[in-house]
C-alpha positions in Angstrom: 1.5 -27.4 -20.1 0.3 -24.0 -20.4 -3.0 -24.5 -22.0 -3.3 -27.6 -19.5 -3.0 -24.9 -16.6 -4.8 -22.3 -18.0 -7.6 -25.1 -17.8 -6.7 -25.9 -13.9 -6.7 -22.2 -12.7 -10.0 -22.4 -14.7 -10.9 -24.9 -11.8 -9.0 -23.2 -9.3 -11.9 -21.6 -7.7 -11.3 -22.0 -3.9 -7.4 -21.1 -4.2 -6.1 -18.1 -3.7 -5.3 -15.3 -6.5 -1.8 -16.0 -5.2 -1.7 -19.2 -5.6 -2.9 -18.4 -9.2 -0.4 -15.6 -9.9 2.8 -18.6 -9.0 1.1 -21.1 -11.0 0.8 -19.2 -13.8 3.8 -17.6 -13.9 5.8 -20.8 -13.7 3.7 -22.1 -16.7 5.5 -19.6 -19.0 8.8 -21.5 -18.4 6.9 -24.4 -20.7 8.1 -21.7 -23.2 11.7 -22.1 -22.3 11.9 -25.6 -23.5 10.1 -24.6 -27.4 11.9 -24.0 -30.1 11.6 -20.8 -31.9 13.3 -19.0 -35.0 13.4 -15.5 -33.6 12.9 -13.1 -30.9 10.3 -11.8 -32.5 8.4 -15.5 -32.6 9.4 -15.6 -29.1 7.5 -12.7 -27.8 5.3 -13.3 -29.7 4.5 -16.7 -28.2 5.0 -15.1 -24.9 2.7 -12.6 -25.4 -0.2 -14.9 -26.6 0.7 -17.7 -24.0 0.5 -14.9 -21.2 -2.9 -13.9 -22.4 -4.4 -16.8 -22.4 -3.4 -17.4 -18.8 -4.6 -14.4 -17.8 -8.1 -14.9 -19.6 -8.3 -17.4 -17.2 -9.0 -16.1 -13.9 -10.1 -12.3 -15.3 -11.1 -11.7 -11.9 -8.2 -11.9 -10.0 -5.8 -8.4 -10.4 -2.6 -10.5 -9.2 -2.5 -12.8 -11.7 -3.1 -9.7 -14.4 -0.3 -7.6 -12.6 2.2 -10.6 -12.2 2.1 -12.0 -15.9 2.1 -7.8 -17.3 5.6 -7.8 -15.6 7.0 -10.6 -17.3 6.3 -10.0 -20.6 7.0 -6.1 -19.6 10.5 -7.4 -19.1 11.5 -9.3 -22.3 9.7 -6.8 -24.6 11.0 -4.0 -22.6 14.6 -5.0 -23.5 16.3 -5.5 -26.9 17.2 -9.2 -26.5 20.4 -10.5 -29.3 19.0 -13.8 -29.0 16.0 -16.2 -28.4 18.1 -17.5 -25.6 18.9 -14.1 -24.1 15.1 -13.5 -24.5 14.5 -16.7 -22.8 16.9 -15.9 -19.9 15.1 -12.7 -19.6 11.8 -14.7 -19.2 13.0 -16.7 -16.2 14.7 -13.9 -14.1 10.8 -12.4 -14.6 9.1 -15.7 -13.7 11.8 -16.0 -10.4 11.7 -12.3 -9.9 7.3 -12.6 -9.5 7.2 -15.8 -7.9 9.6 -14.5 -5.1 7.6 -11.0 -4.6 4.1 -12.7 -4.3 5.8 -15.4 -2.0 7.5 -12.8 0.4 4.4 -10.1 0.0 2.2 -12.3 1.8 4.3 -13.1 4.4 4.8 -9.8 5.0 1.5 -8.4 4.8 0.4 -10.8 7.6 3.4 -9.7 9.7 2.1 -6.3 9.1 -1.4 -7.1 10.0 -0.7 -8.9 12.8 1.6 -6.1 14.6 -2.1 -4.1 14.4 -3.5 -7.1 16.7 -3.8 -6.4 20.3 -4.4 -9.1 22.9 -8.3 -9.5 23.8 -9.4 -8.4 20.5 -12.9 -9.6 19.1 -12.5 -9.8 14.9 -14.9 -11.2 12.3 -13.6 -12.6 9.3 -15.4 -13.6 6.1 -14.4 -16.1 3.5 -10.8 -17.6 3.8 -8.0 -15.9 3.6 -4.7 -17.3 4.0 -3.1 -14.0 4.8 -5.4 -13.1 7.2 -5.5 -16.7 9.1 -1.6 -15.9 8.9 -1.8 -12.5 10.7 -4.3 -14.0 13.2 -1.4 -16.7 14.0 1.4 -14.2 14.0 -0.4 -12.5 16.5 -1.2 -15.7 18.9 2.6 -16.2 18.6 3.7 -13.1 20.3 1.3 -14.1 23.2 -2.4 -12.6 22.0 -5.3 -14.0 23.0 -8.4 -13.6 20.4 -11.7 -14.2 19.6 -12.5 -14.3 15.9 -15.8 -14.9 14.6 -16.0 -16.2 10.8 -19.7 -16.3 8.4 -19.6 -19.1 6.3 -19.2 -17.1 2.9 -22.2 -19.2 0.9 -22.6 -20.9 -0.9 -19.6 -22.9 -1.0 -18.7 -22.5 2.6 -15.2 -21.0 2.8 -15.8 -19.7 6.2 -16.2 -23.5 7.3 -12.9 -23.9 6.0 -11.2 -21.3 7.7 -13.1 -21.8 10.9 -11.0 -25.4 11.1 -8.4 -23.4 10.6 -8.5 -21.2 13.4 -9.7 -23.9 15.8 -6.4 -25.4 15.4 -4.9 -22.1 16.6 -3.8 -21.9 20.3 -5.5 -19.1 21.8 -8.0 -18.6 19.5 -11.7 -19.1 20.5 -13.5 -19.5 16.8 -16.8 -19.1 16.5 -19.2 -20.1 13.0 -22.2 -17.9 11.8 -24.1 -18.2 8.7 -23.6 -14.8 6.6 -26.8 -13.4 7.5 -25.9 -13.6 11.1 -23.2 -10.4 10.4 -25.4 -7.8 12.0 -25.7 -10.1 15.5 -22.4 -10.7 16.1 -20.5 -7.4 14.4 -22.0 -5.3 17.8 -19.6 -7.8 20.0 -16.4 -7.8 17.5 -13.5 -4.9 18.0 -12.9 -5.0 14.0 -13.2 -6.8 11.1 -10.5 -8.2 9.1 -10.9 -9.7 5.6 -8.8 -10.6 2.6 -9.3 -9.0 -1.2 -9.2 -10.4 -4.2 -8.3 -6.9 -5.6 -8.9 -3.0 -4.7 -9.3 -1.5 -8.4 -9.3 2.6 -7.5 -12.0 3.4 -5.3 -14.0 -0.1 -5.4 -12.6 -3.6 -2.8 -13.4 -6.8 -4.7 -13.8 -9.5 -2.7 -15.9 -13.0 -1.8 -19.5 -12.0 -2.2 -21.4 -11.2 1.2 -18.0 -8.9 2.2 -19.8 -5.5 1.0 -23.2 -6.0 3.6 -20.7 -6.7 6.4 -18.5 -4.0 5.7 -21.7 -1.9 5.6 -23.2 -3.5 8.8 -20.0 -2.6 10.6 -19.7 1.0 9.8 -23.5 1.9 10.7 -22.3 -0.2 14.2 -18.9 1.4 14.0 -17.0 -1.1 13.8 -13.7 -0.5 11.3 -13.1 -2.6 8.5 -9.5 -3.8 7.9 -8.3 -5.2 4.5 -5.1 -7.4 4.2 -3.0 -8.7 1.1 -0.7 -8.3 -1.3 0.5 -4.8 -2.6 0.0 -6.4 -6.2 -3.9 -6.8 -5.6 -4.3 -3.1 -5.4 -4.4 -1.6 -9.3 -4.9 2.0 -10.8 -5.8 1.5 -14.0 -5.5 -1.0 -17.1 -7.5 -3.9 -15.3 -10.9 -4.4 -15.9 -12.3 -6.7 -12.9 -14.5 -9.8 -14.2 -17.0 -11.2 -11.6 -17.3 -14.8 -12.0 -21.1 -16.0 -12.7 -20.4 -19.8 -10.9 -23.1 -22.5 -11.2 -27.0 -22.3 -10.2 -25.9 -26.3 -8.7 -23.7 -24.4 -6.0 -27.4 -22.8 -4.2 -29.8 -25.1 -5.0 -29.6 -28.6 -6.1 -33.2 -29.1 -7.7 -33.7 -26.8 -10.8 -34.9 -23.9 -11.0 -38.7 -23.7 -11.7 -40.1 -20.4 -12.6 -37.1 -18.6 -11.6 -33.3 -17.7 -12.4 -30.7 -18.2 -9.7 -27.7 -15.9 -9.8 -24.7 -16.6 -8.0 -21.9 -14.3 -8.3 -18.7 -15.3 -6.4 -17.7 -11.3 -5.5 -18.9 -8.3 -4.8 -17.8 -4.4 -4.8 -17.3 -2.9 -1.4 -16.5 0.9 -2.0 -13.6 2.0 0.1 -14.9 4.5 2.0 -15.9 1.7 4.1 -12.8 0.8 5.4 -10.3 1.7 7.8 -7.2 0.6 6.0 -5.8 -1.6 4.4 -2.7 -3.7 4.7 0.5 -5.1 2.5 3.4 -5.6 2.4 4.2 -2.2 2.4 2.8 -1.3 5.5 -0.6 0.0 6.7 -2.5 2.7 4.7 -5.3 4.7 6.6 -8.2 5.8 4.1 
């Protein structure tokens, strides 16, 4: 099973990275069911098992952060027994699927209580914690007008854009990404997701660093919402993923290379803040 998901969140392109964390870290309880002759096998397997899941997404900081914590907690502790070691294991998977559940759900409560009525936002990409916040916000009576760029070249902004048009009170409108700089001069803010902030540098669906740029030479402040476990100090090494040339152009490439990363790095000083679930934080 674990090998079979490490394969899927392989595939797992358009998901969310916490999506990926859950998934992965209720793929360790595979291990549960194994037989082994010693703790020491057992972390062992643990160890290697946890690696290889996190190998395979190495761009998403979530899924790094959530499996460190579960090994963390078995080696951490002298376990008597492979099945004290075991328990161990599934208080960590229970204890990380609950936290990246409830920090969603609570960075979008935070996010939204920053929502006034009236408000003009862009978003890029889609983010479920942001189209969360946006509906938060609808539900204590605010009226919005969100414009989303399509976030090429698979068109996640499409996606979300269906999203928001099933939103009461929310007038969504759909610009291609290089139509940021004509709408950005109508919008109050913008508001994105992140697939991580390592130090000083956002990580996020490529095309989210010109925007951020376009809206602080317009003024516009940049707003960042997610999970408190996206944002790491040190120890993670972010790994943009290179996807296929097929994704921009479906005749081959003659006489040229096509690139076609799926992120980009936003420096931070472009932002205004940035919101979890535990709280807002100005920069």
């Amino acid at each position: 099973m674990i090998d079979e998901t490490a394969e899927e969140i392989r595939e797992m392109q358009t998901h969310s990275s916490s999506v990926v964390a859950v998934k992965a870290a209720v793929a360790l309880r595979d291990l549960l069911d194994r037989e082994f002759g010693s703790v020491e096998e057992y972390v062992q397997a643990l160890a290697h098992n946890s690696s290889a899941l996190r190998g395979a997404n190495p761009s998403h900081a979530s899924l790094w952060s959530t499996q460190n914590e579960i090994v963390a907690a078995v080696k951490g502790t002298e376990a008597g027994s492979v099945e004290e070691a075991k328990e161990r294991t599934a208080e960590a998977i229970d204890a990380v699927v609950e936290v990246v559940e409830t920090a969603k759900r609570r960075a979008a409560e935070h996010a939204a209580a920053t929502i006034e009525d009236g408000e003009a936002i862009l978003t890029h990409d889609y983010s479920t914690t942001v189209l969360d916040a946006i509906r938060l916000a609808t539900e204590e009576g605010a009226e919005l007008t969100v414009d989303v760029t399509e976030a090429r070249p698979r068109f996640l902004g499409r996606k979300a854009a269906r999203a928001l048009a099933e939103i009461p009170g929310v007038e969504t409108t759909l610009y291609v990404d290089s139509a940021s700089g004509y709408c950005l001069a109508e919008c109050d803010r913008v508001m994105v997701g992140m697939d991580c902030i390592v130090e000083d540098t956002l990580y996020n669906r490529v095309g989210t660093y010109p925007i951020a740029a376009v809206a602080n030479d317009l003024g516009v402040p940049v707003d960042v919402v997610g999970s408190s476990a996206k944002l790491v100090s040190g120890g993670f090494r972010f790994e943009n993923d290179l996807r296929s040339a097929t994704e921009v152009t479906l005749e081959p490439p003659d006489g040229f290379e096509v690139e076609n990363p799926a992120y980009d790095a936003t420096p931070t000083r472009l932002l205004r803040q940035v919101i979890t679930d535990d709280g807002v934080q100005t920069l």
